[in-house]
Backbone as a ProteinNet text record, in pm:
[ID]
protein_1_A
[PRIMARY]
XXXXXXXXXXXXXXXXXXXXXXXXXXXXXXXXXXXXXXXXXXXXXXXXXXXXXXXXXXXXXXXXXXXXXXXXXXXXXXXXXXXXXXXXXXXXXXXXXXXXXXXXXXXXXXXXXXXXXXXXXXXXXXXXXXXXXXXXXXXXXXXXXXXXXXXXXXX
[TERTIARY]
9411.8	9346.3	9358.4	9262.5	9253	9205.5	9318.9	9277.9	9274.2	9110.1	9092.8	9106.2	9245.3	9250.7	9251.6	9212.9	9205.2	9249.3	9403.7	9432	9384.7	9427.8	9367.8	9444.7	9378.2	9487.2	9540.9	9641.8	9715.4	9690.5	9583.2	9447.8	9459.9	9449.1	9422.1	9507.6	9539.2	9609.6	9699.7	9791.2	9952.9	9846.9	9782.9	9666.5	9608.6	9554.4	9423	9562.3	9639.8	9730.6	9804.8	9814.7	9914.4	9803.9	9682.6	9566.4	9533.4	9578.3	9512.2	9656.9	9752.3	9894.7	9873.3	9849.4	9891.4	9763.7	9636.3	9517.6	9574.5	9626	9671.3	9758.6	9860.6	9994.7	9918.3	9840.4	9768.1	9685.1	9636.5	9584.4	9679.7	9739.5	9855.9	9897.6	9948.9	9997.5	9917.2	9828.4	9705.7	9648.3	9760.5	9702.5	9841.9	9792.7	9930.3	10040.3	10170.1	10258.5	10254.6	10191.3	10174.5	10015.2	9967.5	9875.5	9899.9	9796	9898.5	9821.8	9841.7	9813	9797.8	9673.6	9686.5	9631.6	9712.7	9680.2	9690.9	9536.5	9449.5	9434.8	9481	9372.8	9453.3	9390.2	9456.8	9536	9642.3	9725.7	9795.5	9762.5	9794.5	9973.9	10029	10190	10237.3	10262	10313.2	10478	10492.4	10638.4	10672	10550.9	10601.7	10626.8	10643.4	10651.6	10805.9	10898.4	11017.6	11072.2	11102.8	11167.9	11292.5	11303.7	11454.9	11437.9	11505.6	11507.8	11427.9	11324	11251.4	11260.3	11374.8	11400.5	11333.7	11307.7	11187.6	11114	11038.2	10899.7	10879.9	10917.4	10845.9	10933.5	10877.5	10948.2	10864.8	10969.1	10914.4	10840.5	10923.8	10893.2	10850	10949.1	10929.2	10814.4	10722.8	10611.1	10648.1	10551.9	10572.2	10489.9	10559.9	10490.7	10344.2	10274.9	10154.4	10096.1	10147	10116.6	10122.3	10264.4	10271	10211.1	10131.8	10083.3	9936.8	9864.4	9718.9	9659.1	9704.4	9654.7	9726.2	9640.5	9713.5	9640.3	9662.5	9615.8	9686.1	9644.6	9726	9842.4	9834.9	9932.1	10096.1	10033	10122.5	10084.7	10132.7	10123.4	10220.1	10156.9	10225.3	10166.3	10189	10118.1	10107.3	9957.3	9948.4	9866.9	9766.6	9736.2	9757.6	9796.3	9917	9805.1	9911.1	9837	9944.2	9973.1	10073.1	10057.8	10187.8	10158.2	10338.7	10301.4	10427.6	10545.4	10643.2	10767.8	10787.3	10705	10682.5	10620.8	10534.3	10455.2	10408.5	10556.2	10569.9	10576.6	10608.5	10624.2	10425.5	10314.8	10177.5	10178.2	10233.9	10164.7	10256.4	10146.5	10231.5	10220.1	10116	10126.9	10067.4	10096.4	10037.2	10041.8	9940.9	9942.7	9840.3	9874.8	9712.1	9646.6	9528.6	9473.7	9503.6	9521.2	9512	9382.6	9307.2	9207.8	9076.4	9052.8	8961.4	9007.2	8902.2	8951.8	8828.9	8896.3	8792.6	8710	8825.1	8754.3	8777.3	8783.1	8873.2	9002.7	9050.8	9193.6	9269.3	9197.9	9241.4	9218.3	9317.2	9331.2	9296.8	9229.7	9188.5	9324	9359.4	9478.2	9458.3	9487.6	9468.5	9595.1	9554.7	9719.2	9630.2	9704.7	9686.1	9782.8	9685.2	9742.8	9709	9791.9	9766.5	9777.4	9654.2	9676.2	9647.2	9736.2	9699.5	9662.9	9586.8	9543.9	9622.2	9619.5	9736.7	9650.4	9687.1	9698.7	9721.2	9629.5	9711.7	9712.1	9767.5	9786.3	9759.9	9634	9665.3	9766.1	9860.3	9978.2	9875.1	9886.8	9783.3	9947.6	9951.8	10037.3	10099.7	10216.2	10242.2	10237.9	10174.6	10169.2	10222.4	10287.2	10387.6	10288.6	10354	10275.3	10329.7	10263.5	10304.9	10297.9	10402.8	10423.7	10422.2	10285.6	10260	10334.1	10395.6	10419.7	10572.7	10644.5	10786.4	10823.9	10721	10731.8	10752.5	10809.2	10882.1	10757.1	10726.4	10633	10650.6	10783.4	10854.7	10794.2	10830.3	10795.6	10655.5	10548.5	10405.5	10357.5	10376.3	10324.7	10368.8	10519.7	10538.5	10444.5	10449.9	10394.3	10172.1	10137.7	10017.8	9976.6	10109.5	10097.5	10036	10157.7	10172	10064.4	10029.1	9913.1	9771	9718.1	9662.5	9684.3	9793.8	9793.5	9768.3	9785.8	9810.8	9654.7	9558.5	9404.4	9347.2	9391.6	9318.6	9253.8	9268.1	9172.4	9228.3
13033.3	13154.6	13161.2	13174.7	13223.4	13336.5	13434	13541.7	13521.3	13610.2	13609	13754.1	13792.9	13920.8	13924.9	14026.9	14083.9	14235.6	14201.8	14381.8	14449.9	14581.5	14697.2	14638.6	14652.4	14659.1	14758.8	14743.3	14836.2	14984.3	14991.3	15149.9	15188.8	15152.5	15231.3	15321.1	15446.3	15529.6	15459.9	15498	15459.8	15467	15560.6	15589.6	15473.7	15377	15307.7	15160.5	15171.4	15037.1	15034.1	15126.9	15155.9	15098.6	15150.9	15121.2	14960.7	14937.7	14792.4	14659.2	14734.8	14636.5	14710.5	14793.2	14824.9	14735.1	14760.7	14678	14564.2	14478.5	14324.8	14303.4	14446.2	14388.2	14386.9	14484.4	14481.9	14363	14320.4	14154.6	14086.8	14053.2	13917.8	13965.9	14076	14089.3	14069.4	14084.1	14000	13879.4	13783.6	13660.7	13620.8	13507.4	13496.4	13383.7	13388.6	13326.7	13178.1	13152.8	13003.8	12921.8	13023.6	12981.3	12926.9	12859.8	12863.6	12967.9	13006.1	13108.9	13095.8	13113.3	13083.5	13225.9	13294.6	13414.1	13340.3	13382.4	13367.3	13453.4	13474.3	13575.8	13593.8	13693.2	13786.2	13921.4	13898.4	13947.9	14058	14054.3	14154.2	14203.5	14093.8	14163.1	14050.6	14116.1	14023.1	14001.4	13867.3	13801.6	13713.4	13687.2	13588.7	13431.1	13361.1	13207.4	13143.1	13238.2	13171	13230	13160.9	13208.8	13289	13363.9	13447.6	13540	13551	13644.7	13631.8	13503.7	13513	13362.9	13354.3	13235.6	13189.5	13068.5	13027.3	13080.2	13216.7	13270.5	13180.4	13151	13128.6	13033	12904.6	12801.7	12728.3	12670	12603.5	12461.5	12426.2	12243	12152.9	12227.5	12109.1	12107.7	12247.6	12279.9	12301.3	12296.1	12340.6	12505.8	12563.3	12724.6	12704.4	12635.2	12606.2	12603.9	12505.2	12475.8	12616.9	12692.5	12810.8	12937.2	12928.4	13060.7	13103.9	13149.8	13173.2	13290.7	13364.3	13482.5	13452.8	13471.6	13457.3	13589.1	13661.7	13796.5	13841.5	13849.8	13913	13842.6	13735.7	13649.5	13595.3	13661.2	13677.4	13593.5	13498	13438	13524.1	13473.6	13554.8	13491.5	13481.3	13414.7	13559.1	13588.8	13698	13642.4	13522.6	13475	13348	13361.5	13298.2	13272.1	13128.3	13059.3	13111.8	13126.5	13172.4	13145.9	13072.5	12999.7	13074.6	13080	13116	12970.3	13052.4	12902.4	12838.3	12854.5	12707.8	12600.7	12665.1	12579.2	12523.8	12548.6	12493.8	12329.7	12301.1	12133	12089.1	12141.6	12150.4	12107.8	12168.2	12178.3	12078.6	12036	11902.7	11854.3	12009.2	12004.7	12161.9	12222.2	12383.5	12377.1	12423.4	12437.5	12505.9	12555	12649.7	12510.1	12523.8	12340.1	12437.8	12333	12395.5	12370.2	12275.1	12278.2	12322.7	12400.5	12479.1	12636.3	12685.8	12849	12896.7	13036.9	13073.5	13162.9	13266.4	13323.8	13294.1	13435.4	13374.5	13397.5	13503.4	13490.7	13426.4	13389.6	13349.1	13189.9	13118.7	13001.6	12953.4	12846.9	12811.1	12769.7	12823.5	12754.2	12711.8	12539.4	12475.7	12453.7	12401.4	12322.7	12244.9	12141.4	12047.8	12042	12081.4	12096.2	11975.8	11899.1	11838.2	11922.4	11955.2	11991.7	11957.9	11954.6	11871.2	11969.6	11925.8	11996.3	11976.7	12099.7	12122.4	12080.2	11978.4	11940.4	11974.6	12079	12103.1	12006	11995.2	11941.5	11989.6	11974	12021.8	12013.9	12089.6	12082.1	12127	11968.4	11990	12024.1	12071.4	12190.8	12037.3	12027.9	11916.4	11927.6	11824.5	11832.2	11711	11738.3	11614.3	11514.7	11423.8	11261.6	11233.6	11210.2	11089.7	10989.5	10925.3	10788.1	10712.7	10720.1	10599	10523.5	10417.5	10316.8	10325.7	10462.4	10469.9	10534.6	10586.4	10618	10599.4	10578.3	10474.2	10559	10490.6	10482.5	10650.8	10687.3	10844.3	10942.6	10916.6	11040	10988.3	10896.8	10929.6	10998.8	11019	11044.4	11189.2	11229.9	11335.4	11436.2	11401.8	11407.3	11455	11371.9	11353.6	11469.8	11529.6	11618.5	11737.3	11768.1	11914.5	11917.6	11825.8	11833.4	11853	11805.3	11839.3	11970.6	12015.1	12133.9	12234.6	12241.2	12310.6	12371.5	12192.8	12232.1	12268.7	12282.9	12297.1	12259.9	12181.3	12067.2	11986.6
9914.5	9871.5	9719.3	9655.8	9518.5	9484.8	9388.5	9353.1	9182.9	9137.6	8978.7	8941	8836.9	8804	8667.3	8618.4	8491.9	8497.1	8436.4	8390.8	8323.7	8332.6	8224.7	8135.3	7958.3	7864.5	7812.3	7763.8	7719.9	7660.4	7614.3	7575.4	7700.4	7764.5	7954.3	8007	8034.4	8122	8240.5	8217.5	8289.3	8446.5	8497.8	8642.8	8715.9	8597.6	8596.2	8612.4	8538.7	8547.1	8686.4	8698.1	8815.3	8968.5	8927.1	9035.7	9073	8952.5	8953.1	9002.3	8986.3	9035	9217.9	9262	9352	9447.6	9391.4	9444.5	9464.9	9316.5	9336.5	9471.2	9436.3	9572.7	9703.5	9679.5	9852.2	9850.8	9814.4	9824.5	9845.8	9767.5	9781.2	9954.6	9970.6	10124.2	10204.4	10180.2	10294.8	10348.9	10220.2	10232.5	10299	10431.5	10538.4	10431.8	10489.5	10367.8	10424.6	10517.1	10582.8	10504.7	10432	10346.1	10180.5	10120.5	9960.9	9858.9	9746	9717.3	9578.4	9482.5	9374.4	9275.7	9191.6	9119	8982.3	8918.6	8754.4	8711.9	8602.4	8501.3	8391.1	8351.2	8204.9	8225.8	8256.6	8328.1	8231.9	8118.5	8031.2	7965.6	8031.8	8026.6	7933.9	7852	7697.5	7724.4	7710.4	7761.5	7632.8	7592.7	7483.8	7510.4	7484.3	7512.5	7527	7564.2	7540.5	7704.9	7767.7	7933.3	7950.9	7805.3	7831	7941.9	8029.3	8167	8272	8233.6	8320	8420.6	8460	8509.9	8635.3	8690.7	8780.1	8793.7	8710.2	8737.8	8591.8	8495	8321.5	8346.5	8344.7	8331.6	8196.6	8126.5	7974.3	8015.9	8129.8	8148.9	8025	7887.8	7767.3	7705.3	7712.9	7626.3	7539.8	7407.5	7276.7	7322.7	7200.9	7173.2	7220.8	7109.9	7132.5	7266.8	7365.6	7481.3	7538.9	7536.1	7628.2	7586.8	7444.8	7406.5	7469.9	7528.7	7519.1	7484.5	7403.2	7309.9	7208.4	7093.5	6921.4	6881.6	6773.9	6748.4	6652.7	6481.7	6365.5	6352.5	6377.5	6322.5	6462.8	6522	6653.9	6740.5	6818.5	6958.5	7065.9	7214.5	7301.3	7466.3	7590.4	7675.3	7787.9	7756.1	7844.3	7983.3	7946.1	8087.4	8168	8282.5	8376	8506.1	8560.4	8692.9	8761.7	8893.1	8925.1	9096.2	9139.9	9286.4	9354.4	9444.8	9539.5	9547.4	9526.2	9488.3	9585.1	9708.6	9803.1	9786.7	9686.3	9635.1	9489.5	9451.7	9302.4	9299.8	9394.3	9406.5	9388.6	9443.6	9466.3	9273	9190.6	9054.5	8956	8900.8	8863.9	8720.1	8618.1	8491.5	8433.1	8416.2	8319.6	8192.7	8106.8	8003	7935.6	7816	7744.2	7679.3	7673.6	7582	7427.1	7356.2	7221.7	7123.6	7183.8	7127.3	7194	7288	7363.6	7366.5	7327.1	7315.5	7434.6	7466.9	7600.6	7470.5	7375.5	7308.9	7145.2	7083	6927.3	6946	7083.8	7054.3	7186	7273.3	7400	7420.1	7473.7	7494.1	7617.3	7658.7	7841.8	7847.7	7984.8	8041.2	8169.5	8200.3	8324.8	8379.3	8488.6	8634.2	8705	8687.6	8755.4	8885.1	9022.6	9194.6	9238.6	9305.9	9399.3	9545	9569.7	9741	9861.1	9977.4	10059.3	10190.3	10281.1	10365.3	10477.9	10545.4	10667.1	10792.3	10852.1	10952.2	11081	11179.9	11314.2	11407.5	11450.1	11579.4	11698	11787.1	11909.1	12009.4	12027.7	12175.2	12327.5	12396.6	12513.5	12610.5	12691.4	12791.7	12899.9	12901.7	12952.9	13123.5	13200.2	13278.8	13364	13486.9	13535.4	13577.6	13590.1	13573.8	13755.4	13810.8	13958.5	13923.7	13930.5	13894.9	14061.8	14116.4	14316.6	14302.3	14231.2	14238.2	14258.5	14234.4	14213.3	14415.9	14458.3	14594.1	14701.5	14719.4	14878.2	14996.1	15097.2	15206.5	15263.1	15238.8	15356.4	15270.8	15123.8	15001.8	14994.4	15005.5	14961.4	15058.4	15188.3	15299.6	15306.6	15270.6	15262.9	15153.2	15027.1	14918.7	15004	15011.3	15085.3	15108.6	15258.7	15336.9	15335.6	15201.4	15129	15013.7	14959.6	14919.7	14947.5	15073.7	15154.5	15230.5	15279.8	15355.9	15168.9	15100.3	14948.9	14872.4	14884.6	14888.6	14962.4	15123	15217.1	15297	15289.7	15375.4	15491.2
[MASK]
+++++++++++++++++++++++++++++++++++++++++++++++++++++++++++++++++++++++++++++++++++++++++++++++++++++++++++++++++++++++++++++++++++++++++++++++++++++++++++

């Protein structure tokens, strides 16, 4: 499942922000947790590029600033928009980064991930059913066997 969000920014009434996280949560809960789950956008919440406190959600994985910034603005960098996968499926992503030389706008950076994903596989479970093995039957048990089978269909 992929969800594309764009927050209110920060000009917007505490009302309108509040509307739009509670919308998001009710999505994400809708999508089953046996599924994988991928949240995009411009997410609006300024963290900055450095993972203080934000441990296994902001992981650096040895980016430069550059790499982790995708808004620059008055002289400021900061990474307000985020790919964001459920930590079952952090193993699925296997590179993030803002490009530094592609801008979406003048102050926003494209940011890609590279997923490998693999498709889930069911298996049909057919309902096990006992096997007669004739050949294991001595002459007393096939005949017996026979019987009750016959008296069972009816015939």
């Amino acid at each position: 499942m992929v969800i594309c969000a764009y927050a209110p920014h920060t000009g917007l009434g505490d009302e309108e922000k509040s509307r739009f996280w509670e919308s998001l949560d009710e999505i994400v809960r809708s999508c089953p947790v046996d599924h994988s789950l991928l949240i995009g956008g411009d997410l609006n919440g300024h963290i900055g590029t450095i993972s203080d406190g934000y441990t296994g959600a902001h992981g650096g994985f040895g980016k430069t600033e550059a790499q982790l910034a995708t808004f620059h603005s008055g002289g400021h960098s900061t990474q307000i928009d985020y790919l964001l996968l459920r930590k079952g499926d952090l193993r699925a992503c296997k590179d993030c980064r803002a490009l530094t030389t592609w801008t979406c706008s003048t102050q926003h950076r494209l940011l890609v991930m590279d997923l490998v994903l693999q498709r889930r596989v069911t298996r049909r479970v057919r309902p096990a059913q006992p096997r007669i093995l004739w050949k294991n039957l001595n002459e007393g048990q096939a005949e017996t066997f026979k019987a009750s089978f016959l008296e069972r269909v009816g015939a």
